[in-house]
C-alpha positions in Angstrom: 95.7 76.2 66.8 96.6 79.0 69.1 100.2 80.2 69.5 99.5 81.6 73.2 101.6 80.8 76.1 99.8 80.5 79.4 101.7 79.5 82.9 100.1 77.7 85.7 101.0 78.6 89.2 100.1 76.0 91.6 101.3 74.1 94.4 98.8 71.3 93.4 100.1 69.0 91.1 96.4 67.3 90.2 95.4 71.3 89.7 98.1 71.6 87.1 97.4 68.3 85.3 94.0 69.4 85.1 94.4 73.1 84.0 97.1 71.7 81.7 95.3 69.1 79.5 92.3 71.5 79.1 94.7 74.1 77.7 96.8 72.2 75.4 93.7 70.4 73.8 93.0 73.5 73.0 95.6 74.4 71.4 97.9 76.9 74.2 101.5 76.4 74.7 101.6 75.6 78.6 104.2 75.8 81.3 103.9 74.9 85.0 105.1 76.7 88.1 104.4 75.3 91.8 105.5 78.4 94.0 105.9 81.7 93.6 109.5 82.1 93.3 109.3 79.7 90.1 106.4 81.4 89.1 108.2 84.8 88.9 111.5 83.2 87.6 109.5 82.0 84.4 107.6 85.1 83.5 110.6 87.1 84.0 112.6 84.2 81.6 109.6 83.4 78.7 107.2 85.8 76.5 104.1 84.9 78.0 100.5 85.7 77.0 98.9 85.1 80.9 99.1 83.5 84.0 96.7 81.5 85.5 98.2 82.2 89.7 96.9 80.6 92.7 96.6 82.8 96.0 97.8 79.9 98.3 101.1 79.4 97.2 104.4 78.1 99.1 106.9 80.5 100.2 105.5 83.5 98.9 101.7 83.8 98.2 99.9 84.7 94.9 99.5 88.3 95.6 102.6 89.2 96.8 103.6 87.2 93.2 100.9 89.6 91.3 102.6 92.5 93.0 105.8 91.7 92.2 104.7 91.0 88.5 103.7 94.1 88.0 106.8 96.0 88.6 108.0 94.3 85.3 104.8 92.7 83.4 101.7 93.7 82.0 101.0 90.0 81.4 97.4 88.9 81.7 96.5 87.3 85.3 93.4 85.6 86.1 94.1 84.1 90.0 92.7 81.6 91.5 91.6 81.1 95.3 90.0 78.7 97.7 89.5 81.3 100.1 85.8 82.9 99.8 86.2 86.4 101.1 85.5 89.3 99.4 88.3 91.1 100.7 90.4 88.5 99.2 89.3 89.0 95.7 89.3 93.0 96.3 92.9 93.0 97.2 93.9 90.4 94.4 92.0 92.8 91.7 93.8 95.9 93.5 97.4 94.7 92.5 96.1 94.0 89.1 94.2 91.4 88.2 92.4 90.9 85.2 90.1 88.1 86.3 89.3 86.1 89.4 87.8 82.6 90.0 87.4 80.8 93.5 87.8 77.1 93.6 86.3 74.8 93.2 85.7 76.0 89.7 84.5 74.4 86.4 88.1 74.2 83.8 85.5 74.9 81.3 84.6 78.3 83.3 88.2 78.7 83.3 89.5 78.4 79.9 86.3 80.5 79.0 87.0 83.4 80.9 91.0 83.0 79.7 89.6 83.2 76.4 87.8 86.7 77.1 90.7 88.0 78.6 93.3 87.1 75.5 90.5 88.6 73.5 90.8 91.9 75.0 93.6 94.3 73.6 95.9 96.3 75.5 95.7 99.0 73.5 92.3 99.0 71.8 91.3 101.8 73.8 93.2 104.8 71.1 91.3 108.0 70.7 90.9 109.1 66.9 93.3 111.8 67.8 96.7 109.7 68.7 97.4 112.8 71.2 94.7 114.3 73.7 95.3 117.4 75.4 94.2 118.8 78.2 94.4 121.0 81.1 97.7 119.3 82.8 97.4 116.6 81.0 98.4 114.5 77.8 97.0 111.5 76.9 99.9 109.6 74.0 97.8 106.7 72.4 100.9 105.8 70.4 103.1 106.1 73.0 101.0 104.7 75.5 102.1 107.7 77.6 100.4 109.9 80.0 102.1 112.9 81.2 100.4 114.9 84.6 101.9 118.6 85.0 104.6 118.0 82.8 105.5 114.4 84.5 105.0 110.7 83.1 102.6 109.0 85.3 103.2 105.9 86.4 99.9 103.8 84.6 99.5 100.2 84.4 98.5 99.2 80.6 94.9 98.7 81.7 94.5 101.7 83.7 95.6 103.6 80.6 93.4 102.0 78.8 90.7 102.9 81.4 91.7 106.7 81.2 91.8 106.8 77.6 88.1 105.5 77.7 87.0 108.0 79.8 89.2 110.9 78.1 87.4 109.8 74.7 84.1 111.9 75.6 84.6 114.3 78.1 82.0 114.7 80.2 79.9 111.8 79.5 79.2 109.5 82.4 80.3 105.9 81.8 78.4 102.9 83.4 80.5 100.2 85.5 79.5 97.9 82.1 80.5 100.2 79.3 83.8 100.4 81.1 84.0 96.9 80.8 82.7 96.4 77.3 85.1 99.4 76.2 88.5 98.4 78.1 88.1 94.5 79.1 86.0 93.2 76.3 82.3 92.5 75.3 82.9 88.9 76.8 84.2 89.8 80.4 81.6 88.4 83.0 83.3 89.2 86.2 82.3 91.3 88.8 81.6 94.4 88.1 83.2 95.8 90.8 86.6 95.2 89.3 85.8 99.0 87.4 86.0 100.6 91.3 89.2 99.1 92.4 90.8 99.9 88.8 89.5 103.3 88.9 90.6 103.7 92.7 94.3 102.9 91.1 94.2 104.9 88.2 93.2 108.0 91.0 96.1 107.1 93.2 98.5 107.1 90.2 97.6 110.7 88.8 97.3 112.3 92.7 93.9 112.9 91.7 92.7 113.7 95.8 91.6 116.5 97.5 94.8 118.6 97.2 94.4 118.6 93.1 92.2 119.3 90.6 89.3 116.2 90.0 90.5 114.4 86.8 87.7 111.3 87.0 84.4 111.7 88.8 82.0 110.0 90.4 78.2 109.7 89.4 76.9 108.3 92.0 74.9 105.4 91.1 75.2 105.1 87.8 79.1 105.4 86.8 82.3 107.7 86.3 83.1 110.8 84.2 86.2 112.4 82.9 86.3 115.8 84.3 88.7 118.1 82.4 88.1 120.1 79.3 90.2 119.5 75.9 
């Protein structure tokens, strides 16, 4: 039996029932939240392993809810959406998203694809070396820490584990699926795509742009690189 806890945000009752039987048979701990102020009162309030978060929600909508989680949470997320565009999915995976499912969807599909996200570990991805070094930067894999010119950057716990990836083999282009088998898990099956927007991020959050050095290239094609030298 597990001993996860997993909350369900939405404002449909049947949805809940539904997402909650398949759950508990399998052994989670479940709670229930129907908008997104109860939804960010009860991962604030109870150690949760991940939230299962609708993007149609009452009174404030599942991504401004994912936004606001992550100001406090690394908690797993996998959102769910009857809306079908892509930008939809883009901007939900942007604010940190682990996984995304539209509806209709299968609760089988659903409780697999929570499975592959629990399996992943947020910090699996340590160097041999628990401190790398380079040129303005230091990656901590003890610490979790990442310090830019002498500055802790501001990392979610998946873009670290992203960088640290990278950081592992200098130079060495990564494909969009080794990035996923390294930092998500051998059993993610979502889009692939989900590497860009989490790269995109990480960039953002180290000011790597056009006014300072390159930290993570592009190949394009085939994948991404980390740039600087140990």
């Amino acid at each position: 039996m597990s001993d996860r806890t997993i909350l369900v945000v939405d404002d449909e009752r049947k949805i809940r029932q539904l997402v909650r039987a398949y759950l508990e048979k399998d052994g989670y701990s479940v709670l229930e939240a129907s908008t997104g102020p109860e939804a960010l009162d009860k991962v604030r309030t109870h150690q949760l392993d991940l939230v299962v978060l609708d993007v149609m929600l009452p009174e404030l909508d599942g991504i401004e809810v994912l936004r606001e989680i992550r100001t406090f949470s690394d908690v797993y997320v996998v959102m769910l959406t009857a809306k079908t565009e892509e930008i939809d999915k883009l901007i939900g995976l942007s604010v940190g998203a682990d996984d995304y499912l539209a509806k209709p969807f299968s609760p089988r599909e659903l409780l697999a694809r929570i499975k592959a996200v629990l399996r992943r570990d947020r910090g699996s991805s340590k160097s041999d070396s628990a401190v790398m070094a380079f040129d303005g930067l230091t990656i901590d894999a003890d610490r979790r820490e990442v310090t830019k010119d002498g500055e802790v950057a501001d990392l979610t716990a998946l873009e670290f584990d992203l960088l640290a990836a990278l950081a592992t083999e200098p130079g060495r282009v990564f494909s969009r699926r080794q990035l996923l088998e390294r930092v998500w898990g051998w059993d993610f099956f979502g889009d692939e795509r989900v590497v860009d927007v989490h790269i995109r991020n990480l960039r953002k959050a180290l000011a790597d742009d056009a006014t300072n050095p390159a930290i993570v290239g592009t190949v394009r094609g085939v994948g991404y690189k980390f740039l600087l030298e140990p």
